[in-house]
C-alpha positions in Angstrom: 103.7 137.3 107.3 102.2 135.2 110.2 103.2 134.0 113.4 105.1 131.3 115.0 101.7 130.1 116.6 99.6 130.1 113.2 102.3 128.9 111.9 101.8 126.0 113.9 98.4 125.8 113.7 98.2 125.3 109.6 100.9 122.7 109.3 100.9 120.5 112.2 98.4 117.3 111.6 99.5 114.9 114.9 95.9 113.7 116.8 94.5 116.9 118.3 96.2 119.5 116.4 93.6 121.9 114.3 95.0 121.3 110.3 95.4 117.6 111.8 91.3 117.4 112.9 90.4 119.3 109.4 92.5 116.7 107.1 91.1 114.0 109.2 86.9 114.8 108.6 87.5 114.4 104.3 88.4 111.3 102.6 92.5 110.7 102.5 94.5 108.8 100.0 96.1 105.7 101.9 97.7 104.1 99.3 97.9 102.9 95.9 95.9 99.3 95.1 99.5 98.7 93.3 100.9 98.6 96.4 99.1 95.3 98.0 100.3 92.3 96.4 97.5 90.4 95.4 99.4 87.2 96.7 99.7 88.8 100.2 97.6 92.0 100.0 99.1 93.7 103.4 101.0 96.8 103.5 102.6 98.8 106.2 100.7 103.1 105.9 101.5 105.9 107.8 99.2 108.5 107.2 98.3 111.7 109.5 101.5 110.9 111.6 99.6 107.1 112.6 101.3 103.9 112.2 98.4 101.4 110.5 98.2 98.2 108.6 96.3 97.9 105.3 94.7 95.1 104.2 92.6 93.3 101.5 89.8 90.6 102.5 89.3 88.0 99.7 86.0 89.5 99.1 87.5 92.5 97.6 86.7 94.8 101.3 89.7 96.8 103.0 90.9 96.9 106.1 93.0 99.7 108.1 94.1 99.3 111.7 96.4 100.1 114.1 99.4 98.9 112.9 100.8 97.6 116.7 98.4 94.7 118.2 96.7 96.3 121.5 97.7 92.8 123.7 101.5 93.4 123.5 102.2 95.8 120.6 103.5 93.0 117.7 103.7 94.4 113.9 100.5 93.2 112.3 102.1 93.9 109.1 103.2 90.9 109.5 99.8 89.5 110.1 98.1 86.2 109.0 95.5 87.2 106.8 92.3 85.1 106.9 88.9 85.0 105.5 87.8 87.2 108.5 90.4 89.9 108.9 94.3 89.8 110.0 95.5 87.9 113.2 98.6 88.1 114.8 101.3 85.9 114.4 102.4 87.0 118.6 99.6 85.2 120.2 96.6 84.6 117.6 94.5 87.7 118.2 92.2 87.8 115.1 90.8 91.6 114.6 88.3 92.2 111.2 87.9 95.5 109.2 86.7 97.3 112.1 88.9 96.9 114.7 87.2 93.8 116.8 88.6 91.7 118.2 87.0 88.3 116.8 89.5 85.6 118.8 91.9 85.5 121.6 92.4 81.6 121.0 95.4 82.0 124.4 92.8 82.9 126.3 90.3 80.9 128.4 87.3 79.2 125.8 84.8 80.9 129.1 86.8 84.2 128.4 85.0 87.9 127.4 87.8 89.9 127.5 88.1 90.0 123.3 84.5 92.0 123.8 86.0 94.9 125.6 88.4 95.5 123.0 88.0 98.2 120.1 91.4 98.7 118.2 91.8 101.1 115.9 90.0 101.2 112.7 89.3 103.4 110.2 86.8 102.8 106.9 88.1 103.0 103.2 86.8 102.9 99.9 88.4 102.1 96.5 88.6 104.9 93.7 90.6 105.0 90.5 93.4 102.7 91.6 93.3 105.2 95.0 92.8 103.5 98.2 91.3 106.4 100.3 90.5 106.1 104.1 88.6 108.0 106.6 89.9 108.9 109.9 87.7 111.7 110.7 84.6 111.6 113.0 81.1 110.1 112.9 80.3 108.9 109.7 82.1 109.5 106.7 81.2 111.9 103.9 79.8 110.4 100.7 82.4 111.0 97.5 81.7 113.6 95.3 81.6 113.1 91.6 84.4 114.1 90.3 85.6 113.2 86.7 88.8 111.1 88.1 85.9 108.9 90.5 83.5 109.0 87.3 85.6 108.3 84.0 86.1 104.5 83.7 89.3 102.7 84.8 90.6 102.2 81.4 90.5 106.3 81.4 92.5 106.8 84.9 96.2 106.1 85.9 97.3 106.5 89.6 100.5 107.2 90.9 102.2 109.0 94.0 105.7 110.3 95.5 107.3 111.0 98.6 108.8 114.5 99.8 110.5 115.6 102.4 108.6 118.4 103.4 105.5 120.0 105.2 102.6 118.6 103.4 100.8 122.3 103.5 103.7 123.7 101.4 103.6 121.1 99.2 100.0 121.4 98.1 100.3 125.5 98.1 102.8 125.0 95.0 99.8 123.6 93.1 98.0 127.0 93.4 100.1 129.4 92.8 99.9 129.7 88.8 102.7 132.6 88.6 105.5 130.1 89.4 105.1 127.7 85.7 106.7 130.4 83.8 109.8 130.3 86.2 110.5 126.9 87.8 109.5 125.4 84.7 110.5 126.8 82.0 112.5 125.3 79.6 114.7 127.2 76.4 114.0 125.2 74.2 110.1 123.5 72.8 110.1 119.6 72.6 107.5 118.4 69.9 104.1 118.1 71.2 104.1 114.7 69.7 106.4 113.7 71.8 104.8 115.0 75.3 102.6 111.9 76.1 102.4 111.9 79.9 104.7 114.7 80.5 103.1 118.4 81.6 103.3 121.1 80.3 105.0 119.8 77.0 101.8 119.6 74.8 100.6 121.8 72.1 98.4 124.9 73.8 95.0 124.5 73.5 94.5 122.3 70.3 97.4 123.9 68.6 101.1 123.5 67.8 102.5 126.7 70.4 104.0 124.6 72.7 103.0 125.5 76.1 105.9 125.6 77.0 106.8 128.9 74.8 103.5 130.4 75.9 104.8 130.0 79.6 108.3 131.4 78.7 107.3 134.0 76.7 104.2 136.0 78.7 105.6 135.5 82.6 103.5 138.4 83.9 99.8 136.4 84.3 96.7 137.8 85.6 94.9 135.6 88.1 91.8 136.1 88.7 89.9 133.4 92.1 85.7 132.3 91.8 85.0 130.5 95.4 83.2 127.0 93.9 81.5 124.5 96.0 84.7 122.2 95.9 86.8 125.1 97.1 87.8 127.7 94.2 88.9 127.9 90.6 91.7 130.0 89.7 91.8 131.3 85.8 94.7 132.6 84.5 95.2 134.6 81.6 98.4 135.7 79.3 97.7 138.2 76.9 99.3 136.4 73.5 98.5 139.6 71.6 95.6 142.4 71.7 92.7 140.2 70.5 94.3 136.7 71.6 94.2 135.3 75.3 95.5 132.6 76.9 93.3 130.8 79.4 94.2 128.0 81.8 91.6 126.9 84.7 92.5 125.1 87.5 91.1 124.4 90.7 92.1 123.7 94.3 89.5 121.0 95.9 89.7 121.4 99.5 91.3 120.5 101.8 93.9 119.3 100.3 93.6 118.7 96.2 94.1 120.4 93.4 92.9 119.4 89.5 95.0 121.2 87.0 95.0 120.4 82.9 97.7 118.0 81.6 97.0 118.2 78.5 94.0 119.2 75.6 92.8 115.8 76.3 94.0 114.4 79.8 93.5 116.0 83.9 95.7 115.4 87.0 93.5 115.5 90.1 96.5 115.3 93.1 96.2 115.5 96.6 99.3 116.3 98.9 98.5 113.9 102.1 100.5 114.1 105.2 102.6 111.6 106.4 103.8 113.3 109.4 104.5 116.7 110.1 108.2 117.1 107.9 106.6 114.8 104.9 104.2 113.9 102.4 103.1 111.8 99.8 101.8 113.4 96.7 98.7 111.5 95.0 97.6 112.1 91.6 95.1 110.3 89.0 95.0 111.1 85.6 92.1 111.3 83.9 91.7 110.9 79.7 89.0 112.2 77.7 90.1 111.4 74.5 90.7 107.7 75.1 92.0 104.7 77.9 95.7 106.1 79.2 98.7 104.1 78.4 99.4 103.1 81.9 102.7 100.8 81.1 104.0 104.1 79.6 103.1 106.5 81.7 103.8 103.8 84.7 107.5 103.4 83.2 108.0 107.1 82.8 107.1 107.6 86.7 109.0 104.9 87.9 112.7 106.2 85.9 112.2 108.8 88.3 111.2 106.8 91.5 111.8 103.5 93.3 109.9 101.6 95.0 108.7 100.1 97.5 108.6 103.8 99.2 107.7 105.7 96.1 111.3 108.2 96.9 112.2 110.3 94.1 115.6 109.7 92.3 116.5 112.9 92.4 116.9 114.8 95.8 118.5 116.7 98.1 121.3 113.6 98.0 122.3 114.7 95.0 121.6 118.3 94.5 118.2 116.8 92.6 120.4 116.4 89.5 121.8 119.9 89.2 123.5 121.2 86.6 125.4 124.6 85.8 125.9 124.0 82.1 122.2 123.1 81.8 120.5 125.6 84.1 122.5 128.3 81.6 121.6 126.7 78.1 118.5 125.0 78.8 116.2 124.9 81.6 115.7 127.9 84.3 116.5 125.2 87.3 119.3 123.0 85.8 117.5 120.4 87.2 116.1 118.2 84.2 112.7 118.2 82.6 110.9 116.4 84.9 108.5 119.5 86.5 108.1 117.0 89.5 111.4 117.3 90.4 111.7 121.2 89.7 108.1 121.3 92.4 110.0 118.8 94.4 113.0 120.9 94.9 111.3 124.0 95.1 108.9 122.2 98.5 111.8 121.1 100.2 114.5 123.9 99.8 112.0 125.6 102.0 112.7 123.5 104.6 110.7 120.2 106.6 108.4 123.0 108.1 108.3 126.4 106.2 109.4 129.6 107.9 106.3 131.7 107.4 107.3 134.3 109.8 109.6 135.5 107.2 107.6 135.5 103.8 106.1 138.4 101.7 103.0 137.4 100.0 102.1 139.1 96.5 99.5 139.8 94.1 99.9 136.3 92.2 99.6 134.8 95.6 95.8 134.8 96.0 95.3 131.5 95.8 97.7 131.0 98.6 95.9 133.0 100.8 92.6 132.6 100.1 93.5 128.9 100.6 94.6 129.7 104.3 91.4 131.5 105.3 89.4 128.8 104.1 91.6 126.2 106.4 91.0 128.6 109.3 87.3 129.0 108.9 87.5 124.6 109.0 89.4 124.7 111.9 86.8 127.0 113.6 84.0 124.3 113.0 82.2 123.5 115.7 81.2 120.1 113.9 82.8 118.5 110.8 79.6 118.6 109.2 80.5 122.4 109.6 83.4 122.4 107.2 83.7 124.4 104.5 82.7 121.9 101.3 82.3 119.3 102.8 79.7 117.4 100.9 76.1 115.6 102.0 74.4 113.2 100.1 72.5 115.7 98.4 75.8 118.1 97.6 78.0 115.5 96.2 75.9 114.5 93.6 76.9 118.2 92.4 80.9 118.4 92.8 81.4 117.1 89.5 84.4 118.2 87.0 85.9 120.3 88.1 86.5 122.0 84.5 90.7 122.2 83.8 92.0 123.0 81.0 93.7 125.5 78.4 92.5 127.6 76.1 93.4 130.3 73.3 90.4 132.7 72.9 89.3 136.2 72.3 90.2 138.5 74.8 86.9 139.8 74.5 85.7 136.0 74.8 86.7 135.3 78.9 84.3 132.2 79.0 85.9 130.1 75.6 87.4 127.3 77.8 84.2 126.2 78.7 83.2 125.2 74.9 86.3 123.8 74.5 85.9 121.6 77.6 82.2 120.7 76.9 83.2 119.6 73.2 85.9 116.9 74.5 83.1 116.1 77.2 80.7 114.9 73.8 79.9 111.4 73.7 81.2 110.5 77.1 78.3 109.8 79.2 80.4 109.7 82.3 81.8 113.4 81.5 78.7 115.0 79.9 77.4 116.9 83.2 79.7 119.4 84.8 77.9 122.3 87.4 
């Protein structure tokens, strides 16, 4: 357990608060590119409990400013775009990518008052249908190689969702390993045939166990943490028989990311990015090795389960997320469908907008959790972002590459198999190949 005060101090992400500063020094997803239409490319974010607009420039460059003009406050999400950046409609203020002020046409032709002005402005960059933005100080750290930066955009497919929780509790779901034989276990296998774009409804490691059996039938794992330059790897293993192990790596990129296998063949990388303090967006990029992703699928799978333009799950505390009795006894453990989102979903927010963690008991199969929280402390003690734990330079980033996740079925006597089985699906893909 921990107290009210630390508490506090992990979750809250307002300007000035500690989590709040660390989030702020690493690159942040702001948005989808889906989400700016290309005939009006302007779109309302709030990111990091700040209200900003985010914009396009015809020659391709982002903008992201304060979303209230600094003369008398007017919505500049309802800006006039132009070649040179977004004026308002109020009283013709023009500001560019970086928060100057470029014309005050009301005022006098004689007048300098535009040149005291500065509002705010943060940089972005584009990535794998991600628009990411930095809000952090000084300049911004370069972005590390990571396959779902590296593999092609025919090979990636981005997507994200809204929930109504603490964005810290939302991302600690993604590394704790223990909980996929539980809240996701289903009674019955689907055919791994049919499992394109779902998790956890593929064939284990090149084979026809579903993994969903595998989860269902050995619920006791052993985790075992390395500490990585991105953050730390987590492996855990279920003992199929005596000789026969399963593996699965995954990894938790910090601050706030996690990569995890989705299938033999494809990778979620997902970050859980504060909108305020009581919600969150989830981010995630997939990321195929064997071949380019079938985005209008795996797009019209996502979107049966979300609407738009907020990206709000169908399912929710509304409606009990889809709950039901009858199922929950015959054929998933939640009764809540077979969307895993919504079982992670449910599982975030029934904890409440802010989680309570005065009152938990940590376990064994917790280490990622807590390791996780010492390594948020030790960023929140920096006396410079530079400081932060990995955090990368121009000469570090070049080596976050991977990170390796995957599943595999090996000797128990064999603890390092998965990594042949990830550098053969790595063959022949030049942007893959290299993985420290």
């Amino acid at each position: 357990m921990i107290s009210e005060q630390e508490n506090r101090q992990l979750t809250e992400i307002q300007p000035g608060a500690p989590a709040g500063a660390v989030l702020r020094n690493y690159w942040q997803p702001a948005a989808l590119v889906e989400e700016l239409n290309p005939e009006r490319p302007i779109a309302p974010v709030t990111l990091l409990g700040e209200e900003l607009t985010l914009f396009r420039k015809a020659d391709g460059s982002y903008g992201l400013i304060g979303r209230h003009c600094p003369h008398r406050g007017a919505d500049l999400c309802f800006g006039r775009l132009e070649s040179e950046g977004l004026r308002c409609p109020f009283h013709g203020w023009l500001f560019n990518e970086e928060g100057r002020c470029l014309d005050q046409p009301a005022e006098p032709e004689t007048s300098r008052f535009r040149e005291g002005l500065s509002h705010t402005a943060y940089p972005c960059v584009e990535a794998s249908g991600v628009i990411f933005a930095y809000l952090g100080e000084g300049d911004p750290p370069p972005m590390p190689k990571f396959d779902c930066f590296e593999a092609p955009a025919s090979h990636t497919f981005a997507f994200k969702g809204w929930w109504e929780c603490n964005w810290l509790q939302a991302l600690e779901v993604g590394i704790d390993p223990a909980h996929a034989s539980f809240l996701h276990r289903f009674f019955e296998d689907e055919s791994p045939e049919d499992s394109y774009g779902k998790q956890f409804r593929s064939g284990a490691a090149g084979t026809n166990i579903p993994m969903t059996k595998i989860l269902r039938d050995f619920d006791r794992p052993n985790i075992d943490l390395e500490e990585t330059q991105y953050g730390f790897r987590l492996c855990t293993t279920r003992e199929i028989d005596p000789q026969t192990v399963h593996y699965r790596i995954t990894n938790m990129l910090f601050p706030n990311a996690i990569a995890i296998p989705m299938s033999d063949e494809m990778t979620i990388t997902q970050w859980h990015v504060p909108i305020d303090n009581e919600n969150c967006y989830w981010y995630s990029i997939f990321t195929s090795f064997a071949g380019p992703v079938n985005r209008d699928l795996m797009r019209a799978q996502r979107l049966k389960e979300h609407t738009l333009p907020d990206y709000r799950p169908v399912k929710n505390k509304s409606n009990n997320y889809g709950f039901d009795a009858e199922e929950q006894k015959t054929q998933t453990y939640t009764g809540m469908g077979f969307d895993i989102n919504v079982h992670d979903q449910w599982a975030v927010e029934s904890l409440g907008p802010i989680q309570d963690r005065t009152r938990e008991h940590l376990g064994k199969s917790d280490i990622g959790i807590k390791r996780y929280r010492r390594i948020l402390k030790q960023a929140m003690q920096a006396s410079a972002p530079e400081d932060m734990p990995c955090r990368p330079d121009n000469e570090s980033a070049s080596k976050l590459t991977g990170p390796v996740a995957i599943d595999a079925l090996g000797a128990a006597r064999d603890p390092e198999c998965w990594k042949r089985l990830d550098e053969e699906r790595r063959k022949g893909k030049s942007w893959a190949e290299t993985v420290q």
